[in-house]
FIVEXKE-937898 format. One line per field, with one value per atom (N, C-alpha, C): residue in one letter; z, x, y. Coordinates in steps of 0.1 Angstrom, whole numbers, always signed. Layout:
N
fiba <- c(A, ...)
up <- c(Z, ...)
east <- c(X, ...)
north <- c(Y, ...)
END
This chain:
317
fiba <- c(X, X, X, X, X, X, X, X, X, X, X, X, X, X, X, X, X, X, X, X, X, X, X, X, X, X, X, X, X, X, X, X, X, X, X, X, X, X, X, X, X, X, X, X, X, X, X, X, X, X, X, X, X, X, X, X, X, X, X, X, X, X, X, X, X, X, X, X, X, X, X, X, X, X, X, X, X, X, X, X, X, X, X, X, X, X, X, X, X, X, X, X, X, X, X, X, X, X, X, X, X, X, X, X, X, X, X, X, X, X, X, X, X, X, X, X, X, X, X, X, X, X, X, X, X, X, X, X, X, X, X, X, X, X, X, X, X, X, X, X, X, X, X, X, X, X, X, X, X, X, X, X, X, X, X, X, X, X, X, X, X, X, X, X, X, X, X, X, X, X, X, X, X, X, X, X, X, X, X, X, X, X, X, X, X, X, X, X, X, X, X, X, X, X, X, X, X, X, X, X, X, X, X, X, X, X, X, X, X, X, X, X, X, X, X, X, X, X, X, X, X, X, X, X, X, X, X, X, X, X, X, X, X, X, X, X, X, X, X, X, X, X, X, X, X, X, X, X, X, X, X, X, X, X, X, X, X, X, X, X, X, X, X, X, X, X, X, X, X, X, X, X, X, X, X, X, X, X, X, X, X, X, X, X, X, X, X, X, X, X, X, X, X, X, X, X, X, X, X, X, X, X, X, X, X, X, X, X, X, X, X, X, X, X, X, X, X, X, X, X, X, X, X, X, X, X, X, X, X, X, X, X, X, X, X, X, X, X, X, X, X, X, X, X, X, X, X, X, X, X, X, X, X, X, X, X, X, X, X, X, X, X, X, X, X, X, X, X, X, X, X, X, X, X, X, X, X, X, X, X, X, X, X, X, X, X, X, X, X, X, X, X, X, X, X, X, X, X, X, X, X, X, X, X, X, X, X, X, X, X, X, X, X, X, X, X, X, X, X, X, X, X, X, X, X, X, X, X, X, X, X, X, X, X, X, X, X, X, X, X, X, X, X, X, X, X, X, X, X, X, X, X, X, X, X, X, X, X, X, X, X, X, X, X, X, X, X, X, X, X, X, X, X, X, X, X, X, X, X, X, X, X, X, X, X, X, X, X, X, X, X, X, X, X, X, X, X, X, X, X, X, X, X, X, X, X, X, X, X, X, X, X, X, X, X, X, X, X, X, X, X, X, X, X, X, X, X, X, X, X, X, X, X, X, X, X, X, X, X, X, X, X, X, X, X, X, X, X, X, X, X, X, X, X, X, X, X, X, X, X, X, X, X, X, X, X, X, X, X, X, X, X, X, X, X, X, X, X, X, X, X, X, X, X, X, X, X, X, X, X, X, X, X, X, X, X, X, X, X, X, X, X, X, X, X, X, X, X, X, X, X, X, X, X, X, X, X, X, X, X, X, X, X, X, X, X, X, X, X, X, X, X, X, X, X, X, X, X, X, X, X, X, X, X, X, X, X, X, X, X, X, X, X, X, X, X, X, X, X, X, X, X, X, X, X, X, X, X, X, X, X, X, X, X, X, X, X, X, X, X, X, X, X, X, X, X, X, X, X, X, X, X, X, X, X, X, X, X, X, X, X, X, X, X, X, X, X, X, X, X, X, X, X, X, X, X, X, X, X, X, X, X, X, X, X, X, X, X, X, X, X, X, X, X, X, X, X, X, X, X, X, X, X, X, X, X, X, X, X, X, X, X, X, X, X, X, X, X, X, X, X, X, X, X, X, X, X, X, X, X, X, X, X, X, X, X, X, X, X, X, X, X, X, X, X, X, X, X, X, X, X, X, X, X, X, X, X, X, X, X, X, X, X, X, X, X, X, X, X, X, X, X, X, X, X, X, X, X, X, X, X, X, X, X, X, X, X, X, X, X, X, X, X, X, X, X, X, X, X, X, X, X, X, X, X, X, X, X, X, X, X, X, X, X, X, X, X, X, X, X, X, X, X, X, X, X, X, X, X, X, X, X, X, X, X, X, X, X, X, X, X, X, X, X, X, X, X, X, X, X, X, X, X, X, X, X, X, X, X, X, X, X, X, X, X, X, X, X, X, X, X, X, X, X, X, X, X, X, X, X, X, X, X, X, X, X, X, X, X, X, X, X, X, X, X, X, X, X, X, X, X, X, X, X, X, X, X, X, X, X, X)
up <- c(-1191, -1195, -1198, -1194, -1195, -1212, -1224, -1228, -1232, -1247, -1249, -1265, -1267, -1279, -1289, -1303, -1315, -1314, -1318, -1321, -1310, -1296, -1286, -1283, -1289, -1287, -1302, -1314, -1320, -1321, -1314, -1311, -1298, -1288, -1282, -1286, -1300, -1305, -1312, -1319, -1323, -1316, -1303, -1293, -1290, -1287, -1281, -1295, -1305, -1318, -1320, -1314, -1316, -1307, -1297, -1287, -1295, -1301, -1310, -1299, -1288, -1276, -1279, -1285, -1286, -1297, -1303, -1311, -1302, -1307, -1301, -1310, -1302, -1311, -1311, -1317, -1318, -1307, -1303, -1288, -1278, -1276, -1264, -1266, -1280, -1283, -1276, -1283, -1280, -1265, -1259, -1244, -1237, -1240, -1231, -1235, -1243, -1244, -1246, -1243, -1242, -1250, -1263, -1276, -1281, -1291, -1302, -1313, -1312, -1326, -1337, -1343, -1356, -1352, -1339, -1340, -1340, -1334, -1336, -1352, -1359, -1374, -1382, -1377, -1384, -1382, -1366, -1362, -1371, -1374, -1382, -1401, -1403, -1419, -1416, -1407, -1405, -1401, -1398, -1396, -1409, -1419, -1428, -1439, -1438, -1446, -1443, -1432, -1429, -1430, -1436, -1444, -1430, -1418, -1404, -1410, -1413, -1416, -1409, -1408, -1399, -1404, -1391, -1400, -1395, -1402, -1393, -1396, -1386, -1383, -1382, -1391, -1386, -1373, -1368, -1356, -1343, -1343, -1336, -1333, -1343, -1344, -1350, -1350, -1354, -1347, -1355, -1351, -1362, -1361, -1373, -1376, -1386, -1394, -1389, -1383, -1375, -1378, -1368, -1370, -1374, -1367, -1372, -1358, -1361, -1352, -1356, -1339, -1345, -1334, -1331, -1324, -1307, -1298, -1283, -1279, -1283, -1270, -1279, -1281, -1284, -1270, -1265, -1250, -1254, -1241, -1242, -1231, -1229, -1217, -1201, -1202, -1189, -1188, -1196, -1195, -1190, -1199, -1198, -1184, -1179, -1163, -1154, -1155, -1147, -1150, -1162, -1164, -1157, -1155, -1151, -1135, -1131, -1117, -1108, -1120, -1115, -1120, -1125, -1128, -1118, -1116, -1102, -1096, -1088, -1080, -1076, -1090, -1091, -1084, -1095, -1096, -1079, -1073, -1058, -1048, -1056, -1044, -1042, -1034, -1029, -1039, -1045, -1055, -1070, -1069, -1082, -1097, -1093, -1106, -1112, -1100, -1104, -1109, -1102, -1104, -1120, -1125, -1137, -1149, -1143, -1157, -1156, -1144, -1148, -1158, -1156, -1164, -1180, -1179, -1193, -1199, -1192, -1197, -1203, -1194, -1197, -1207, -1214, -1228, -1236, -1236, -1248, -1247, -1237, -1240, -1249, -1242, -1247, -1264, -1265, -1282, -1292, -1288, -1295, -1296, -1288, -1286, -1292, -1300, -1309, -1301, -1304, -1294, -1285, -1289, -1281, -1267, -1267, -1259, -1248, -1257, -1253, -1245, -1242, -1238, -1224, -1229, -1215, -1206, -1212, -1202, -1194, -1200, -1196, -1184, -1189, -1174, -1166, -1162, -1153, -1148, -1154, -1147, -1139, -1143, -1136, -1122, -1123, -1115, -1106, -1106, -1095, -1092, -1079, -1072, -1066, -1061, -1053, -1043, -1029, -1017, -1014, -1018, -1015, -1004, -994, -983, -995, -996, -1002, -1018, -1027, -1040, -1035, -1022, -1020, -1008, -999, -993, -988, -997, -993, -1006, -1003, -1010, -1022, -1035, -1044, -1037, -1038, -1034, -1046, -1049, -1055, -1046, -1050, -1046, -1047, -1056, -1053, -1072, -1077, -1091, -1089, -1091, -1089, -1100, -1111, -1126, -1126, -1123, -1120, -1118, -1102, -1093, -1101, -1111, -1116, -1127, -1128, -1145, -1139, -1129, -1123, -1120, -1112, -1106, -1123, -1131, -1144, -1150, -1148, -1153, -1146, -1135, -1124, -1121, -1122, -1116, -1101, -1099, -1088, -1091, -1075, -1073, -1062, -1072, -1060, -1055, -1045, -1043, -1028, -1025, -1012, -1003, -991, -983, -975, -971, -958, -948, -935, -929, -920, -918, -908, -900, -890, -876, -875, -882, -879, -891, -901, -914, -921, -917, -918, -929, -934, -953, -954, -962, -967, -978, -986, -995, -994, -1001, -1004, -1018, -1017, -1027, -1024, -1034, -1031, -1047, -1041, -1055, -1050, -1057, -1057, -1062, -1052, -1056, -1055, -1052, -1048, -1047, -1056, -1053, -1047, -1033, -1027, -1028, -1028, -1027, -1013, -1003, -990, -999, -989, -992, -991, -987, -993, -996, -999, -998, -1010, -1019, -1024, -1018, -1019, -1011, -1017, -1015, -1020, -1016, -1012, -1009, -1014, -1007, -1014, -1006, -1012, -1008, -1002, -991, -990, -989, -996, -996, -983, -979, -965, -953, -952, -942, -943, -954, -959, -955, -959, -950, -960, -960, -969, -961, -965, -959, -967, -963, -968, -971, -979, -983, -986, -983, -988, -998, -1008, -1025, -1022, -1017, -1012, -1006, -998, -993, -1000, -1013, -1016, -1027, -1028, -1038, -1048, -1059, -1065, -1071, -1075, -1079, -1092, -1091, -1105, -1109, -1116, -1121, -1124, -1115, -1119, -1135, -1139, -1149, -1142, -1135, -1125, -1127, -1130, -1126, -1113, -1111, -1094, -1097, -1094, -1089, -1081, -1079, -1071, -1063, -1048, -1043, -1042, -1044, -1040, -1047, -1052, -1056, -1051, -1055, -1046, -1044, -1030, -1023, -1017, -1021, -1026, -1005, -1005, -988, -978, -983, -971, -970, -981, -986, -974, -979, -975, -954, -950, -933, -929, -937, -934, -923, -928, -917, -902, -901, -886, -881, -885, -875, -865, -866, -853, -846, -850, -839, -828, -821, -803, -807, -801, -797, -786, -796, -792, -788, -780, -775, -778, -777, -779, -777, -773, -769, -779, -785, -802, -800, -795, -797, -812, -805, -821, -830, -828, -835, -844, -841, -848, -850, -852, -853, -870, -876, -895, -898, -894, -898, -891, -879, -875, -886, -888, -893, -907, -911, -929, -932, -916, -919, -914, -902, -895, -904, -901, -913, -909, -909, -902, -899, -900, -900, -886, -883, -867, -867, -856, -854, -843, -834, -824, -821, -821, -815, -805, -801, -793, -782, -784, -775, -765, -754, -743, -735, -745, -739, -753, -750, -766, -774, -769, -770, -775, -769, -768, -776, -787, -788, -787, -782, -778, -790, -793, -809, -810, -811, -808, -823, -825, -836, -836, -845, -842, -846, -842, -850, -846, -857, -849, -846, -852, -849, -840, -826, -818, -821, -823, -826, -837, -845, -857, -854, -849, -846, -834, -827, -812, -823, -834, -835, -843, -853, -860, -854, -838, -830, -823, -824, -817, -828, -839, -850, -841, -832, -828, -814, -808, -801, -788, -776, -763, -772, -784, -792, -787, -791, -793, -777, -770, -755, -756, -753, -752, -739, -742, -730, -732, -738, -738, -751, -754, -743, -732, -720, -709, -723, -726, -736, -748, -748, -759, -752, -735, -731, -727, -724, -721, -732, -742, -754, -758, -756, -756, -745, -732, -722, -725, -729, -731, -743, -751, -766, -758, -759, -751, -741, -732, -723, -735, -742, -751, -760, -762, -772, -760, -749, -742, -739, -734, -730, -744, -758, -766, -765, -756, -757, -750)
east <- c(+2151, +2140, +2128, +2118, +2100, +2100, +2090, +2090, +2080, +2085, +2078, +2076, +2066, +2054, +2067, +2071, +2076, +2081, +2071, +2073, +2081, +2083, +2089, +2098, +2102, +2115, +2124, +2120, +2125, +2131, +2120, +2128, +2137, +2137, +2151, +2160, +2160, +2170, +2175, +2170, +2174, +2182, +2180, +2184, +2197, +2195, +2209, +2224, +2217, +2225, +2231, +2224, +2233, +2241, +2244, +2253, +2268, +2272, +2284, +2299, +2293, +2307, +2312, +2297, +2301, +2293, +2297, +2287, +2277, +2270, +2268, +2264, +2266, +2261, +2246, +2247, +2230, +2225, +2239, +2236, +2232, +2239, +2237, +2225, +2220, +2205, +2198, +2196, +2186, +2187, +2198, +2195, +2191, +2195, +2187, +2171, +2165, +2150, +2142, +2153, +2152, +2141, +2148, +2139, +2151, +2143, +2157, +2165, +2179, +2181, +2175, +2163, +2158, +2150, +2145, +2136, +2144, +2155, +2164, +2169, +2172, +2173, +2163, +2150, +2137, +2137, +2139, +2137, +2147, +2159, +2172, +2164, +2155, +2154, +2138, +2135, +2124, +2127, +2139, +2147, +2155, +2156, +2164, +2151, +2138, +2129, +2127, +2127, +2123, +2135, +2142, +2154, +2161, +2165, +2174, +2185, +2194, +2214, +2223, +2214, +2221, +2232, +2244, +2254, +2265, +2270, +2279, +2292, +2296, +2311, +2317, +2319, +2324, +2330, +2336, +2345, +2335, +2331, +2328, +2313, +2305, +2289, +2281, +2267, +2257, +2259, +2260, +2257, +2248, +2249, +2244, +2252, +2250, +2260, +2259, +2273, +2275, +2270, +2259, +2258, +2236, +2235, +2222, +2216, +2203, +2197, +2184, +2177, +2156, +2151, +2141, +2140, +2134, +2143, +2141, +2130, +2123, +2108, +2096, +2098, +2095, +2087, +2072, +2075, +2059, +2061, +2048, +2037, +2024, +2020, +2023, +2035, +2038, +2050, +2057, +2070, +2062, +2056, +2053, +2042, +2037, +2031, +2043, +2055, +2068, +2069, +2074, +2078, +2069, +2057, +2048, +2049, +2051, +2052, +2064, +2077, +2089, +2083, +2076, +2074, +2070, +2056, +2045, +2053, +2064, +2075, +2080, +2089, +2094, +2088, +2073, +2066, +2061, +2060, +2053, +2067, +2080, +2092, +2089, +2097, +2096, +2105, +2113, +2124, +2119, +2117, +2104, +2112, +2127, +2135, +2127, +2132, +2133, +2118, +2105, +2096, +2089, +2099, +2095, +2103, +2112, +2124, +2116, +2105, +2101, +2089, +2080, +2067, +2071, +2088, +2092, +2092, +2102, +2102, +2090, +2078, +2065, +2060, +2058, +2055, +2062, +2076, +2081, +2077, +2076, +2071, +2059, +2049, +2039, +2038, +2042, +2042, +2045, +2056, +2059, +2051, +2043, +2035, +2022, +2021, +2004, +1992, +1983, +1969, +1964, +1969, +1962, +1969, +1985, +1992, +1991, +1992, +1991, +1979, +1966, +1955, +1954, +1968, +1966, +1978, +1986, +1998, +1988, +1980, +1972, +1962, +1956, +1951, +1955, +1969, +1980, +1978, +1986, +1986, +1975, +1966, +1955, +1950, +1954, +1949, +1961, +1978, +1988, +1991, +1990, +1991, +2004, +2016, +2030, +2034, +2034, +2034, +2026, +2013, +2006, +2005, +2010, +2011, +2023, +2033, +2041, +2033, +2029, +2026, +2015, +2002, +1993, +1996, +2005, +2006, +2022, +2031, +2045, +2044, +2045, +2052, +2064, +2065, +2077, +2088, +2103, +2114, +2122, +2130, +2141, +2154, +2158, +2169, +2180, +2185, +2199, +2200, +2216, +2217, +2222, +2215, +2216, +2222, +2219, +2222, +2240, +2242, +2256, +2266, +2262, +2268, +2267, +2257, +2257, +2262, +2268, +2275, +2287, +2296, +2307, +2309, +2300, +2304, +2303, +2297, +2303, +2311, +2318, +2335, +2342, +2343, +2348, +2359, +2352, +2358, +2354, +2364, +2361, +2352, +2343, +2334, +2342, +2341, +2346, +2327, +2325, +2316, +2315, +2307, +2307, +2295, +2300, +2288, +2284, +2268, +2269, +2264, +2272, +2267, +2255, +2248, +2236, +2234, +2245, +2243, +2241, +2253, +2256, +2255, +2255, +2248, +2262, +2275, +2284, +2292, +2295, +2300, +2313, +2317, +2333, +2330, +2346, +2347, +2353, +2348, +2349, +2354, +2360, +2365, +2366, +2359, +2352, +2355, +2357, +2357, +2343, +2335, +2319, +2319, +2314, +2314, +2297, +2290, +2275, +2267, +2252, +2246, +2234, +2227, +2218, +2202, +2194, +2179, +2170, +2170, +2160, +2145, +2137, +2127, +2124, +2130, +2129, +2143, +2152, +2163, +2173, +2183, +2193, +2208, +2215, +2227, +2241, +2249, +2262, +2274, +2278, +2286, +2301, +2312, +2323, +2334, +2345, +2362, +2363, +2359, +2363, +2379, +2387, +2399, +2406, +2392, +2395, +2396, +2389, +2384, +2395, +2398, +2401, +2400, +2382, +2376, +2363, +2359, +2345, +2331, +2323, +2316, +2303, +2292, +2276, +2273, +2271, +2265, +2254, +2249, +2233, +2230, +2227, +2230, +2221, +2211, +2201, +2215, +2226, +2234, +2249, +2247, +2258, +2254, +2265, +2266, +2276, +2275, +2286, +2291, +2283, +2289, +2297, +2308, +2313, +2321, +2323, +2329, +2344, +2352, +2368, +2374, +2385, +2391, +2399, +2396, +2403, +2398, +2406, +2402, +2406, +2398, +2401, +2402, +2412, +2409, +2403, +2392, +2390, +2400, +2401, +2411, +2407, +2394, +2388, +2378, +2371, +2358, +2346, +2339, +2329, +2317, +2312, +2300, +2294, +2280, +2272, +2266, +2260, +2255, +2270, +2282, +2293, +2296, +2293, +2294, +2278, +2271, +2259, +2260, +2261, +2261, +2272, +2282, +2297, +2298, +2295, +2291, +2289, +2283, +2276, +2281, +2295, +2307, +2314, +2313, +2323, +2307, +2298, +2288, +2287, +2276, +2280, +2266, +2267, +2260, +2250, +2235, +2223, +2218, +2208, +2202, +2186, +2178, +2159, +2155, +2144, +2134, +2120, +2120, +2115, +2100, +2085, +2076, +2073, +2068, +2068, +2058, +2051, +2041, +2044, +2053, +2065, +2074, +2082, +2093, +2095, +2083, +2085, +2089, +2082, +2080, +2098, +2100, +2116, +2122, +2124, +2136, +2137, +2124, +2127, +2127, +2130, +2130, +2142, +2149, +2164, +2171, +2177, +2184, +2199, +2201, +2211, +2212, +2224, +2221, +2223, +2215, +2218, +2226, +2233, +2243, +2240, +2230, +2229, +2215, +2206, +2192, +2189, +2180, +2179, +2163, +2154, +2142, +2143, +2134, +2134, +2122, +2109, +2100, +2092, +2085, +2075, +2069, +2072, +2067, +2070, +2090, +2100, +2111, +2116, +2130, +2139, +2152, +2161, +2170, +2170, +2179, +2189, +2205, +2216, +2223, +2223, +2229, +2241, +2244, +2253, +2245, +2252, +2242, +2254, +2255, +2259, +2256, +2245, +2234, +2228, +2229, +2216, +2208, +2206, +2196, +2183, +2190, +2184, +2177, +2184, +2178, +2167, +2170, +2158, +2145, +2144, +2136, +2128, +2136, +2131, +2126, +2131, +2126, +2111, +2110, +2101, +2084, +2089, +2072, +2071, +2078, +2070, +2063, +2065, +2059, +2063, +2049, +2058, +2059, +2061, +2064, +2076, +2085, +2101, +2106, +2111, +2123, +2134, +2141, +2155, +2161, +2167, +2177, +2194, +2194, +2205, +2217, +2225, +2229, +2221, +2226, +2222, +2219, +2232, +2226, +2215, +2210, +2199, +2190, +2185, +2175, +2175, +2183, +2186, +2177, +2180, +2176, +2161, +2164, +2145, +2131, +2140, +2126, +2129, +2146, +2143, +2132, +2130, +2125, +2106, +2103, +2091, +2086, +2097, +2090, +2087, +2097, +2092, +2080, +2079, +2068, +2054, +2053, +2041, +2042, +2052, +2048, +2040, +2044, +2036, +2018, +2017, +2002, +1993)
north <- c(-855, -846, -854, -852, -853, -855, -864, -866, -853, -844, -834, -838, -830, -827, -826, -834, -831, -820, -807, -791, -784, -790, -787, -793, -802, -808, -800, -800, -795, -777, -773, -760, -757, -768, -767, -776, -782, -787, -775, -764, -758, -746, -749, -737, -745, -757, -763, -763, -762, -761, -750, -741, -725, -721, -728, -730, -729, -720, -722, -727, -729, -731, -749, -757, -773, -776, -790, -794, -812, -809, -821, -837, -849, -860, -864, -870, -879, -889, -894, -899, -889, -880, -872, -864, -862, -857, -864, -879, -887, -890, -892, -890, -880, -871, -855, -855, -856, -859, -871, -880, -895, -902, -897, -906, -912, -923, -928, -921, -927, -919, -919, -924, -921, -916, -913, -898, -882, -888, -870, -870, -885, -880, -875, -883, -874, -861, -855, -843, -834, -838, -835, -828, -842, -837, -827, -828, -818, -802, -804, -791, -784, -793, -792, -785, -792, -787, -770, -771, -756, -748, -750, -743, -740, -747, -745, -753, -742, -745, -752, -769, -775, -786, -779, -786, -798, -807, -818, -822, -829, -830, -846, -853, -868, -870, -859, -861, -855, -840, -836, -835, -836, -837, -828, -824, -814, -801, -791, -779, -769, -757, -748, -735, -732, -724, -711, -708, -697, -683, -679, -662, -668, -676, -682, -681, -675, -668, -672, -676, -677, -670, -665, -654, -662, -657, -663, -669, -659, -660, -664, -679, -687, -698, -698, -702, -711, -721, -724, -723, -729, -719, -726, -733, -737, -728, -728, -718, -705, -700, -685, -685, -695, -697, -693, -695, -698, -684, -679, -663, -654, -657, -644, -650, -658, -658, -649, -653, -649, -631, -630, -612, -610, -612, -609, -605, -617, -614, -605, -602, -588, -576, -574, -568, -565, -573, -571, -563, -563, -558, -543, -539, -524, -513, -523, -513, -509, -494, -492, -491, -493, -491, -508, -517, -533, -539, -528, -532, -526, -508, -507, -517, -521, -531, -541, -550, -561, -556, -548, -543, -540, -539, -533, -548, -557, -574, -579, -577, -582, -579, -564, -558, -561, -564, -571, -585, -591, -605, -607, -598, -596, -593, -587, -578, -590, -600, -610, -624, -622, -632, -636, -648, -649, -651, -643, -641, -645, -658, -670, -670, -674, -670, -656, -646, -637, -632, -639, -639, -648, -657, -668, -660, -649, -643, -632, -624, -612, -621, -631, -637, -643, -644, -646, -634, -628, -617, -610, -614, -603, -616, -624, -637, -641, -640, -646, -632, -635, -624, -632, -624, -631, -622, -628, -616, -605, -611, -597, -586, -587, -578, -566, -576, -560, -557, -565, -558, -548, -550, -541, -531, -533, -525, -515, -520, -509, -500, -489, -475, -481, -479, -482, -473, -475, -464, -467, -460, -466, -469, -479, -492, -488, -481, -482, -486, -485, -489, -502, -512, -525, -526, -523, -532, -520, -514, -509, -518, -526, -531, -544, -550, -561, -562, -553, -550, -549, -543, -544, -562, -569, -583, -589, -589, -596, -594, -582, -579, -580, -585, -586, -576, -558, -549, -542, -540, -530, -522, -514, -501, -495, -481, -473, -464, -459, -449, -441, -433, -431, -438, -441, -447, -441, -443, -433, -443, -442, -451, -451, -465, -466, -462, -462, -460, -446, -435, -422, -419, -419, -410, -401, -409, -404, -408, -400, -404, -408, -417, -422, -429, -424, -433, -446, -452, -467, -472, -485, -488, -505, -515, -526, -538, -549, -560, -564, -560, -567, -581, -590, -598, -612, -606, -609, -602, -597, -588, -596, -589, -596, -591, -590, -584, -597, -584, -584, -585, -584, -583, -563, -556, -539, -536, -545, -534, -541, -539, -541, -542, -552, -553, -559, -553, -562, -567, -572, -582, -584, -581, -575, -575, -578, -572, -560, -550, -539, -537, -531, -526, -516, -509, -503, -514, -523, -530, -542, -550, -558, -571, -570, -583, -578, -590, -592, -585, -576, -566, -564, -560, -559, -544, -543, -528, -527, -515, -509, -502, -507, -498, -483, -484, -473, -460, -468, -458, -452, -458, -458, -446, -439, -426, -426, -418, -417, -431, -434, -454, -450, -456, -459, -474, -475, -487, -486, -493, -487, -491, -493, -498, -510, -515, -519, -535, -547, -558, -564, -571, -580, -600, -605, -618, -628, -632, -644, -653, -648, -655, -670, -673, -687, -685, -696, -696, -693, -686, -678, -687, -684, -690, -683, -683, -676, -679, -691, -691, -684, -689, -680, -673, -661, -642, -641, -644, -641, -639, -652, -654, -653, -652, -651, -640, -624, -613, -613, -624, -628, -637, -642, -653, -646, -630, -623, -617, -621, -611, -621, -619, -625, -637, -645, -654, -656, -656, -654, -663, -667, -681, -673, -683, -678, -688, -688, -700, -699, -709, -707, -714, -708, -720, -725, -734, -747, -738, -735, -725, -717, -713, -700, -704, -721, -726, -723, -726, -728, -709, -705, -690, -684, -689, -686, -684, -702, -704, -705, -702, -700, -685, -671, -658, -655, -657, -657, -653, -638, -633, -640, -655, -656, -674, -682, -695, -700, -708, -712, -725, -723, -733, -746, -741, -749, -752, -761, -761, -774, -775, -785, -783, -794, -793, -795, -784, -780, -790, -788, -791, -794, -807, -806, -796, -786, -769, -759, -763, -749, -760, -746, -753, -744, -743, -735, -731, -723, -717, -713, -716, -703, -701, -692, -682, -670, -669, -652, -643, -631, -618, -610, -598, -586, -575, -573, -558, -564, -561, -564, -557, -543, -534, -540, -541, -548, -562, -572, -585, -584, -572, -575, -565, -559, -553, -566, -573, -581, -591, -599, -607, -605, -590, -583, -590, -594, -596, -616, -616, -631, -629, -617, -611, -624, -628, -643, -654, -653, -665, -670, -661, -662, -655, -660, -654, -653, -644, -640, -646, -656, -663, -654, -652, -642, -638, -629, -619, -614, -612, -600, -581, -582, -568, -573, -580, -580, -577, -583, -584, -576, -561, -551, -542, -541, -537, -538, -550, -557, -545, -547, -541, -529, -517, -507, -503, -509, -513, -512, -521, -527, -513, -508, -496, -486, -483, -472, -471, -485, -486, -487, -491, -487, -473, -464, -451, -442, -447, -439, -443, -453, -457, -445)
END
């Protein structure tokens, strides 16, 4: 850790002290903010003046007297630069539940905060703008009950609900160990054990009805992975080839809702891409924003999909 100001090392000494799970020594202080021990003992009786109930252990180390509390949001203006970016964030998605709970965060930050501070958060705000195409130009919707589904994956219970599906709009119930909740750029998603399916499966919280939270606990057959929940989906779809120009190579592959397995240059120009997918529908629409950037070397059915795609959208001209 970066060598910080007295008054900021001592208030996350105090934060690391209420950690009632350990106690810690004076070595491992002085190493995590990499000063000497007689500066974490000074910092020790400077804590002690301000009447902080800090307390020790011959065997086990410094902690503070249980049920001892100083109030969180305590920040400084590099921290609170970081907080209001991760708001903007928020603030710029398409989901209006996620975008009013961030505006609610921010007022409480705000209220707690001394003038000064509070003067340098209000001109953040009005000055970092994050993704502006969506904070100025998509419609708010509501998302789906995210904090449901995120309150089930930290008890680690089941959801039962009904879904309706994409393709045909056709309703069933469902019954799921959630176990990853994902956020697109418009959409909320989760990631889960289906019990019908009984294979790991992607939901649309926007499609889901009827959410409830079972009484029901679930085990972790393996420890979860967060990148192989995610692209896991798209190991039985078919295998796509594209011819990628360099121009559009950065913007590809840092958007590819999907990890690619195979590349290789064609030409100082072209690089050839292969991937899985299993909605062709979906990927030839999303392929379609690189416009002769990107070529479909195949499937035969994608490029099928593609020109029917392409004729339709010229006959509305």
């Amino acid at each position: 850790m970066s060598r910080l100001k007295s008054s900021e090392r001592r208030m996350k000494l105090i934060l690391m002290l209420q950690d009632s799970s350990k106690r810690i020594t004076v070595d491992e202080l002085a190493d995590t903010f990499g000063v000497s021990r007689r500066t974490i003992f000074r910092d020790f009786n400077v804590l002690t003046e301000l009447n902080v109930p800090v307390t020790w252990d011959q065997y086990s180390g410094y902690g503070v007297i249980e049920g001892y509390k100083i109030p969180p949001l305590m920040f400084n203006s590099r921290e609170l630069a970081t907080i209001m970016v991760g708001l903007n964030f928020v603030k710029s998605q398409v989901d209006k539940q996620l975008v009013d709970d961030a505006k609610g965060v921010e007022l409480k930050i705000k209220n707690v905060l001394p003038a000064e501070l509070k003067e340098f958060m209000n001109s953040l705000d009005n000055r970092t703008v994050v993704d502006p195409f969506l904070h100025f130009g998509s419609e708010k919707k509501e998302g789906g009950n995210w904090y449901l589904v995120s309150s089930a994956i930290s008890q680690k219970k089941s959801l039962s609900f009904i879904y309706k599906s994409q393709k045909d709009n056709k309703k069933s119930d469902r019954t799921i160990d959630p176990y990853l909740l994902v956020f697109y750029k418009d959409h909320w998603n989760v990631i889960g054990y289906s019990h019908k399916r009984e294979a790991n499966r992607n939901f649309v919280l926007d499609r889901m009805e009827t959410v409830k939270i079972l009484d029901q606990n679930y085990s972790e057959k393996e420890k979860i992975n967060a990148e192989a929940l995610i692209f896991g989906s798209n190991e039985s779809g078919q295998i796509i080839d594209v011819l990628v120009d360099d121009k559009a190579n950065r913007v590809f592959r840092a958007n590819l809702p999907t990890k690619i397995f195979k590349e290789n240059a064609v030409s100082s120009k072209k690089i050839k891409v292969s991937f899985r997918f299993e909605n062709l529908d979906y990927i030839n629409e999303w392929l379609l924003q690189f416009g002769d950037k990107v070529e479909i070397v195949s499937p035969k059915e994608l490029i099928g999909k593609r020109e029917k795609l392409l004729k339709s959208m010229l006959s509305q001209i």
